[in-house]
C-alpha positions, 0 to 999 in steps of 0.5 A: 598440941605443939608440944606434942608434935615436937616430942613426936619429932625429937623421938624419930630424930632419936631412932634415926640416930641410934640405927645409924650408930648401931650400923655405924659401928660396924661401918667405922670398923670395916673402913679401919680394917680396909686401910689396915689391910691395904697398908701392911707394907709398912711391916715389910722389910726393906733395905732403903730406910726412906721407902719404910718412913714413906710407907709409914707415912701412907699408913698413918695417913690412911688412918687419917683418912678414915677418920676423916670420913667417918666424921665426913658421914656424920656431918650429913646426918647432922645436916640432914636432921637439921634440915627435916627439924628446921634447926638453924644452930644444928644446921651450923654445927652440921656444917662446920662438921662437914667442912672438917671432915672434908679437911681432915679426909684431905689433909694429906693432899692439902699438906702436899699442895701447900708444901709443894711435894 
């Protein structure tokens, strides 16, 4: 019967799973796009060479950004799932999944502070 329970739970786990990443999809494409369009600066001629590498520079980090939330967004699913199936070694990775997201979304900020600019 234990068994049973548990296959039960594996297989919700699963169809939660895959909805969110059908609807992922579509998700980490629209966020990819946004910053894509609201970065078309860096294609825009200009005289001053530094204002091109700092509009680089605010792109590459968009992207960086975008990552960062996405792995940001599965970090919560997975702490979440960890939660409803009482699992403490997902509920560690989903930790560890959220913290690096919250890295990665603010790294440029980060390296600003630390660098002082």
């Amino acid at each position: 019967m234990n068994n049973n329970i548990k296959n039960k739970e594996i297989g919700k786990g699963k169809k939660i799973l895959k909805k969110f990443c059908k609807r992922g999809a579509i998700i980490v494409g629209y966020v990819i796009a946004l910053n894509v369009v609201q970065q078309l600066q860096v294609f825009a001629a200009n005289d001053d060479p530094l204002t091109v590498i700092n509009n680089l520079s605010d792109f590459i980090f968009g992207l960086i950004r975008a990552v960062g939330m996405i792995i940001l967004g599965f970090g919560v699913v997975q702490v979440g799932m960890s939660l409803k199936s009482h699992d403490p070694t997902q509920r560690a990775n989903g930790i560890m999944t959220l913290a690096g997201g919250i890295v990665i979304t603010f790294s440029k900020e980060i390296l600003n502070l630390i660098t002082g600019g």
